[in-house]
C-alpha positions in Angstrom: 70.6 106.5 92.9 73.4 105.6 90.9 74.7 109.0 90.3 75.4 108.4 94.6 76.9 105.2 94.6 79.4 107.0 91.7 80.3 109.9 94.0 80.9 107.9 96.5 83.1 105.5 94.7 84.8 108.8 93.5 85.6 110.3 96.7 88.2 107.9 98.1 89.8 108.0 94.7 89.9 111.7 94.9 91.4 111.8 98.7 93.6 109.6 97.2 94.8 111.6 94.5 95.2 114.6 96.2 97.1 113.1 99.3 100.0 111.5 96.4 100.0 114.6 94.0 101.6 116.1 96.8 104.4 113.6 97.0 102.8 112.2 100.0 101.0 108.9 101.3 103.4 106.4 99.4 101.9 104.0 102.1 98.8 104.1 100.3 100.6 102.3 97.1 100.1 98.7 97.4 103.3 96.5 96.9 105.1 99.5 98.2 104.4 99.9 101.7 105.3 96.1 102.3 108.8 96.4 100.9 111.6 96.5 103.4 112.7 99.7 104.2 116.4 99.3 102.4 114.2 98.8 99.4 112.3 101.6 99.9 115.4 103.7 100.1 116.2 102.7 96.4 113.3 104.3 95.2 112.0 108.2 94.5 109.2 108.2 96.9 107.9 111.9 95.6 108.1 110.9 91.9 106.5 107.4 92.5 103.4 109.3 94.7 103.0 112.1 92.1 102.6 109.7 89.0 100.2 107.9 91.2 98.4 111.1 92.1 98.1 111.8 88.4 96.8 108.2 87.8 94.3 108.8 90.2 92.9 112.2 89.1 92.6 110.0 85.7 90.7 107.4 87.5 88.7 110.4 89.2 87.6 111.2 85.5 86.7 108.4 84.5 83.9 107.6 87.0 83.4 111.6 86.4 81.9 110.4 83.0 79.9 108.0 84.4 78.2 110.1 86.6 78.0 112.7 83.7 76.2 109.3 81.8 73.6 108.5 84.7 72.8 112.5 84.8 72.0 113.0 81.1 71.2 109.3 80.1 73.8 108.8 77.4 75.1 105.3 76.9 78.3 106.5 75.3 79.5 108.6 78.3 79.9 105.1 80.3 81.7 103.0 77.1 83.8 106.3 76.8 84.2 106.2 80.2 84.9 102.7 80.8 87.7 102.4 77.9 89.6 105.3 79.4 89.6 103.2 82.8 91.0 99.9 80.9 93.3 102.1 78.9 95.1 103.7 82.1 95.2 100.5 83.9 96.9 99.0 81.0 99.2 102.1 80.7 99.8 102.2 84.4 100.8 98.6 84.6 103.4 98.6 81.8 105.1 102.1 82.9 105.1 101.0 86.2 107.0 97.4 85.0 109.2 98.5 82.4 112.8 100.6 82.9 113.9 101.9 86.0 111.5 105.0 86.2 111.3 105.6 89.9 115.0 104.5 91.4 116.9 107.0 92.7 
């Protein structure tokens, strides 16, 4: 049962993933789809969506190893899991917030 409620979970984060790798869906980046539009303009919307694709496809493997835990019953899978996710949320937050990475 788990190893479902995982794929599911992993799905969106997978459509996700592939939609911004492409350079597309920058409306699906929250903070970013409610800026005005002259704001927009100052920032590279195919660099901003392809480091969120790649963030994604991180988050995808992540819950990839916890699926990988429920199927072969091995604690350490999740805790490996589960640090990668706080890792690349901590890495995501301060590369997002520090220099100017994504202005044109």
């Amino acid at each position: 049962m788990g190893v479902f409620v995982y794929l599911i979970i992993m799905l969106p984060f997978l459509i996700f993933a592939l939609v911004l790798s492409q350079g597309k869906g920058t409306f699906l980046i929250a903070g970013f789809n409610t800026m005005s539009q002259e704001e927009k303009d100052t920032y590279d919307e195919i660099a901003l969506a392809k480091f969120m694709g790649k963030m994604m496809y991180g988050y995808c493997f992540c819950v990839l190893l916890w699926v990988l835990n429920e199927l072969f019953h091995t604690q350490w899978l999740f805790i490996v899991g589960l640090v990668l996710f706080v890792v690349l949320t901590i890495f995501l937050m301060i590369y997002m917030n520090t220099g100017n990475r994504f202005k044109k």
